[in-house]
C-alpha positions in Angstrom: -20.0 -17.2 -90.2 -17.1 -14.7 -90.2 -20.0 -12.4 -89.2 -20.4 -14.5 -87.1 -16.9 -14.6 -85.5 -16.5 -10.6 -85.3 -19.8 -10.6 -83.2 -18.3 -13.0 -81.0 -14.6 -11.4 -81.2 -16.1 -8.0 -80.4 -18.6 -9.9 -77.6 -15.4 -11.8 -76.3 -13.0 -8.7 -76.7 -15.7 -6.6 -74.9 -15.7 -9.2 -72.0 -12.1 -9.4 -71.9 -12.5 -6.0 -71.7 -14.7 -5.8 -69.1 -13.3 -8.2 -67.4 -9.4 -6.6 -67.5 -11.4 -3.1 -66.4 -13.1 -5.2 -63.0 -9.6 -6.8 -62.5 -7.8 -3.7 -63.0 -10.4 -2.0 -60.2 -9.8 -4.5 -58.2 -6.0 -4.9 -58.1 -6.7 -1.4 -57.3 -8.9 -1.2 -54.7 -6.3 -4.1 -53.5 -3.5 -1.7 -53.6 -5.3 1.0 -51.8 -6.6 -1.4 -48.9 -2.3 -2.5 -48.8 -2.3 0.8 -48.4 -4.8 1.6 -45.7 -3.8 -1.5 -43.8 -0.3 0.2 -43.9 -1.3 3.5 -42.7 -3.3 1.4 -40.1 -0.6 -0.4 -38.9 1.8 2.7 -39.1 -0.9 4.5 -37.1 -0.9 1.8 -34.4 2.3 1.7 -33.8 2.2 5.2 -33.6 -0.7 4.9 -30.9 1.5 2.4 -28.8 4.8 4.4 -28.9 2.8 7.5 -27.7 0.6 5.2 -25.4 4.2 4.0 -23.6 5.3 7.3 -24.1 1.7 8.5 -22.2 2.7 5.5 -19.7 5.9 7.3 -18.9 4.7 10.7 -18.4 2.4 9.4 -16.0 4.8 7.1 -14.3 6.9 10.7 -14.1 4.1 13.1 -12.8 3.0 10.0 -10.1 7.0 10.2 -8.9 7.0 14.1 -9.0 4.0 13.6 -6.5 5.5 11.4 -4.5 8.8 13.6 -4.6 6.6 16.6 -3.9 4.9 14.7 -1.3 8.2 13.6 0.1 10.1 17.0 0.0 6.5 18.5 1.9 6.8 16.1 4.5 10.3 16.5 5.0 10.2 20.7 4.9 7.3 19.9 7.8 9.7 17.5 9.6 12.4 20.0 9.1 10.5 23.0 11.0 9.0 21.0 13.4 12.7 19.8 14.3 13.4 23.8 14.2 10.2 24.4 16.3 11.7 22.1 18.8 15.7 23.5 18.8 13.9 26.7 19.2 11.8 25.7 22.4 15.1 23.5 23.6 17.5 26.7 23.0 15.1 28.9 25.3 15.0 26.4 27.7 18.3 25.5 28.2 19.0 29.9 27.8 16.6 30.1 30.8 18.3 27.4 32.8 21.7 29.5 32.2 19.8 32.5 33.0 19.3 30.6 36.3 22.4 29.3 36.9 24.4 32.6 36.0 21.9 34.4 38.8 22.3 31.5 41.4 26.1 31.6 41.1 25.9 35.5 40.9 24.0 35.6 44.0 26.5 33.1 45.8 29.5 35.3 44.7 28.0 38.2 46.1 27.5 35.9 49.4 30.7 35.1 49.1 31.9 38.2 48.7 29.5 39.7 51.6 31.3 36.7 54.1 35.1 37.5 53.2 34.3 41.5 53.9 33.1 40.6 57.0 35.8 38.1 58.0 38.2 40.7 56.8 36.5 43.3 58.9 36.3 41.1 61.8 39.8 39.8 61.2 40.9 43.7 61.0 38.8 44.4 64.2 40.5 41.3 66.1 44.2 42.1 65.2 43.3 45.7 66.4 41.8 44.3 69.7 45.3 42.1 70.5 47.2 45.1 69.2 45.5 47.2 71.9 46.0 44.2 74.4 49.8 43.9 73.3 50.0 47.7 73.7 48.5 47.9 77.2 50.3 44.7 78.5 53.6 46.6 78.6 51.9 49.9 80.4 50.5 47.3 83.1 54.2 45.4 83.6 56.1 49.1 84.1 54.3 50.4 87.0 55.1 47.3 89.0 
C-alpha cells in the first residue's frame, strides 16, 4: 500500500508536473501573443500616423500643383498682358509719330503763309511808300 501511494505520488507529482510545465507554456505562449498583439497594435497605429501623415503629403503635393498650375497661368496671363502693352505702346508711338508729322507739316505751312504775308506785306508797304513818294513830285509841278 505505501508502495502503493509513492506509485501514485510520483504518477500524481509527475502529472502535476506535467501539467505545471503545459500551464507554464501556456502562460507563455500567452505572454508572447500580449506581446505580439502589442507590437500589432503599436504597428497599426504606426501605419495610421504615417497613413495621415501620407494623406497630408499628398494633400501638399495636390496644392503645390494647383499653386504651380496657378502661378503658370498667371506668368501666361502676365506676358500676354505684356504682349498686349507692347502692341498698345507701338500703336499709340505710331499715332504720335503721326501726329508729331501732321502738326510738323502744318507748322511748316504755317510758317510758309506768314513768309509770304510778310513778303507781300513788305512788297505793299514798299508799293504805298513809292506812291507816297511820287504823290508829292506830281503836286510840285502844278
Amino acid at each position: 500500500s505505501l508502495k502503493r501511494l509513492k506509485t501514485s505520488e510520483t504518477f500524481w507529482g509527475g502529472s502535476h508536473a506535467i501539467f505545471f510545465c503545459v500551464r507554464q507554456d501556456y502562460e507563455e505562449l500567452e505572454k508572447q501573443l500580449k506581446e505580439v498583439f502589442k507590437e500589432r497594435t503599436n504597428i497599426l497605429h504606426q501605419l495610421t500616423k504615417t497613413s495621415r501623415e501620407l494623406d497630408g503629403i499628398k494633400v501638399n503635393l495636390q496644392s503645390l500643383k494647383n499653386d504651380e498650375r496657378s502661378s503658370k497661368t498667371d506668368v501666361e496671363k502676365l506676358l500676354e498682358i505684356g504682349q498686349r502693352q507692347r502692341e498698345q505702346m507701338k500703336s499709340l508711338q505710331e499715332v504720335l509719330q503721326n501726329q508729331l508729322k501732321e502738326t510738323t507739316e502744318k507748322a511748316e505751312k504755317q510758317q510758309a503763309t506768314i513768309n509770304f504775308l510778310k513778303t507781300d506785306m513788305e512788297r505793299k508797304s514798299k508799293m504805298i511808300r513809292d506812291l507816297q513818294n511820287e504823290e508829292p513830285k506830281k503836286k510840285k509841278p502844278s
